[in-house]
N, C-alpha and C positions, 0 to 999 in steps of 0.2 A: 404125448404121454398122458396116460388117462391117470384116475387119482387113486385107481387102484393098482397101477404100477408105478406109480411114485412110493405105496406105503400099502404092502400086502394085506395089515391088518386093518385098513381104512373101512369104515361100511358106508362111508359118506357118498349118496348119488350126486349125480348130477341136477336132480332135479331140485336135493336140498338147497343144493349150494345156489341155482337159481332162485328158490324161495327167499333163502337168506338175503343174497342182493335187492330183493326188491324189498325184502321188510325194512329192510335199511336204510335205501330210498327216499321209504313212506314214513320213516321216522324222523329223516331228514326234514321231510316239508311237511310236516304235522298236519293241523289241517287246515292249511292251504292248498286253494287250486292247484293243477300243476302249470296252469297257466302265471297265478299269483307267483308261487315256487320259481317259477321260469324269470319272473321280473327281479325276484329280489335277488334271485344268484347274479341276475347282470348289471343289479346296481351293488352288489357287493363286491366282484370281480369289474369294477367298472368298466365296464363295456358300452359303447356308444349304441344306442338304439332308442329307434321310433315305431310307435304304431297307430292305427286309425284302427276306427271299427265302424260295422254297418251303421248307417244314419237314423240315428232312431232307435235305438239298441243297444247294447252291452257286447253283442256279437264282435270277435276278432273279425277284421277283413286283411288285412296286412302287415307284419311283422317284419322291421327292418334292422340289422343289430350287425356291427363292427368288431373286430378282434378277439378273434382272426374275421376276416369278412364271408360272412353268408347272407343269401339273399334268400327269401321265401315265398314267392308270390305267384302269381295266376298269369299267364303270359296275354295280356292284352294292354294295348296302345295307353290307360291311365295307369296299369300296374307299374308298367315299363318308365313313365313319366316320373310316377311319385319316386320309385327306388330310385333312378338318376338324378334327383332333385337330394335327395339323402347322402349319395355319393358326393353330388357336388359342396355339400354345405361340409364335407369333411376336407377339401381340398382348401388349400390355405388362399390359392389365388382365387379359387372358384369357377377357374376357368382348365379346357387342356385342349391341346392343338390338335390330336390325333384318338381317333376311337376306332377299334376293328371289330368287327361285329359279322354272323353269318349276313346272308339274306332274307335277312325276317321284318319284315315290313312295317309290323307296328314298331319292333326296337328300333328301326331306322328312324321311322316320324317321332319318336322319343327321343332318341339323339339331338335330332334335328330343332324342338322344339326348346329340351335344354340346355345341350352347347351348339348354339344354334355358328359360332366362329369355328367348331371344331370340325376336322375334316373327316369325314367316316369311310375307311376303307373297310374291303370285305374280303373274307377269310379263304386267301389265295388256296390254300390247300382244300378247301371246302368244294371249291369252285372245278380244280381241276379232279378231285375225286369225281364231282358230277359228269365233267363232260367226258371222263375216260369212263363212266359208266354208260351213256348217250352210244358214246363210240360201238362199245364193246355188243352192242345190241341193233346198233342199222347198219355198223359197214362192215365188208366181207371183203377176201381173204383177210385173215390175222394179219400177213403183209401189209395192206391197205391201212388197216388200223394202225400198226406202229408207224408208217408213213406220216397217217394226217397227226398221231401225237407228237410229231417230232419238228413238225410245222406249228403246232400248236405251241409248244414250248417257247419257240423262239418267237414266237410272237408274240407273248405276254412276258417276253422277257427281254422286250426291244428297250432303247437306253434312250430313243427320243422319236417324236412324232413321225420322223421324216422317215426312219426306219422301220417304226412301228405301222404305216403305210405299206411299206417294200414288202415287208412279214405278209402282212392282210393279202397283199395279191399272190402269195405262194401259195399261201394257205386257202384261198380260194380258188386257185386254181387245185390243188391234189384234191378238195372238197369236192367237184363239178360234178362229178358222178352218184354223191352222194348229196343228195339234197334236204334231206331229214333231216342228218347229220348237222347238216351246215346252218338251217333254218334254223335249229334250235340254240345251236352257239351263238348264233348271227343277232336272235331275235331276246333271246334270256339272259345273252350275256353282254355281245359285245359292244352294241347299239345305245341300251340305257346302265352299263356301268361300266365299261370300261375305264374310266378314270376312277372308277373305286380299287382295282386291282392290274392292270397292269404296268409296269414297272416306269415307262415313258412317263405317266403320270403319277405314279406314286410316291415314286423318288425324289418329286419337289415338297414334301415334308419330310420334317426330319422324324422318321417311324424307328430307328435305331436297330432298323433288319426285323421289326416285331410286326407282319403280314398275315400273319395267320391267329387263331384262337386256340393254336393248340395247346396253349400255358395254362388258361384257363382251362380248359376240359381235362386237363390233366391234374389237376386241383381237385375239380369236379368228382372224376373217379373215385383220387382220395381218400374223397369226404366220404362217397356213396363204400366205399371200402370198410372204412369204420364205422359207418351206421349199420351196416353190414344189411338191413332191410327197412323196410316202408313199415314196418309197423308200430311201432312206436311212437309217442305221443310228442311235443313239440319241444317239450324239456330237454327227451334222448336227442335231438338233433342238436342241442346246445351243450347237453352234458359230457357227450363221447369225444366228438372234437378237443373236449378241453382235455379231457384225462388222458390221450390219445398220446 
């Protein structure tokens, strides 16, 4: 409903009413940065947050801030260290048993680096989305294809080694004609992680059925839902959430 059918005689645009919001805003944070603006709404909302800046500068480099949880940073192997080092000092033991995470190699060696006891599986539905993508592009008839997925299932969903062997030789045998296919599962997945995702090994922690990352990304959304765009300054990614 626009605002001139809520109230025929209205002359108010759209565009004032955007004005109006942001003078509002700006009179909010006087003159303060909106970076300044950013800090003191989150020590007045007490919100847990840290940040660092370039070495030698006043420059932001990273912004880390709590409640509700958002992270802000650059995706390389220090970024990924310092924000897990932030997560961990909010954790009362400062330890946890289980982290699930794509295939992304710097967050692994971050993982690995700051719960270095914690087991890092990787994100089962990430995994089989890829190799039904793999599939769907080297092997031929469509038969063929739901064939080796259906080998593929039960073999990342064997209940112990002994089994999860008996799988491996089915599944490489429906594979024999398809070598591409095979290489790629054989060679990206099953050889350097299999113990991050299939069930024979995953099952000996206790993950509570939580194997995939899709809780997260769906947070993620969200968030990206009511920010509704990238362009705004670093305030609206802390201010929408809250009023949301």
């Amino acid at each position: 409903m626009t605002l001139r059918d809520h109230s025929v005689e209205s002359l108010t645009t759209i565009k004032q009413v955007y004005n109006a919001c942001q003078a509002y805003r700006s009179s909010l944070r006087g003159n303060r940065t909106k970076m300044q603006h950013l800090l003191t709404m989150m020590e007045r909302d007490k919100y847990v947050y840290r940040y660092r800046k370039v070495e030698g500068s006043d420059e932001l480099r990273d912004i880390f801030w709590a409640y509700p949880d958002a992270i802000t940073l650059s995706e390389r192997v220090d970024n990924f260290t310092w924000a897990l080092q932030m997560v961990k000092k909010q954790i009362t033991s400062g330890e946890v048993e289980v982290i699930v995470t794509d295939r992304d190699l710097a967050l692994m060696n971050a993982v690995e680096n700051v719960f270095p006891k914690a087991v890092n599986l990787l994100c089962l539905f990430h995994i089989c989305k890829n190799v039904k993508a793999k599939c769907k592009m080297t092997v031929f008839p469509k038969k063929k294809q739901v064939q080796i997925m259906e080998a593929w299932e039960a073999l990342i969903y064997s209940y112990d080694e002994t089994q999860y062997y008996m799988k491996l030789a089915i599944f490489e045998g429906i594979c024999s004609s398809c070598s591409i296919f095979y290489d790629y599962v054989h060679e990206q997945w099953l050889i350097p992680h299999k113990e991050k995702f299939v069930e024979a090994w995953t099952n000996r922690v206790m993950h509570f059925g939580n194997t995939t990352t899709q809780r997260v990304e769906s947070a993620h959304w969200s968030l990206k839902r009511i920010l509704q765009d990238s362009i705004g300054d670093i305030y609206a990614v802390f201010e929408k959430p809250s009023i949301a």
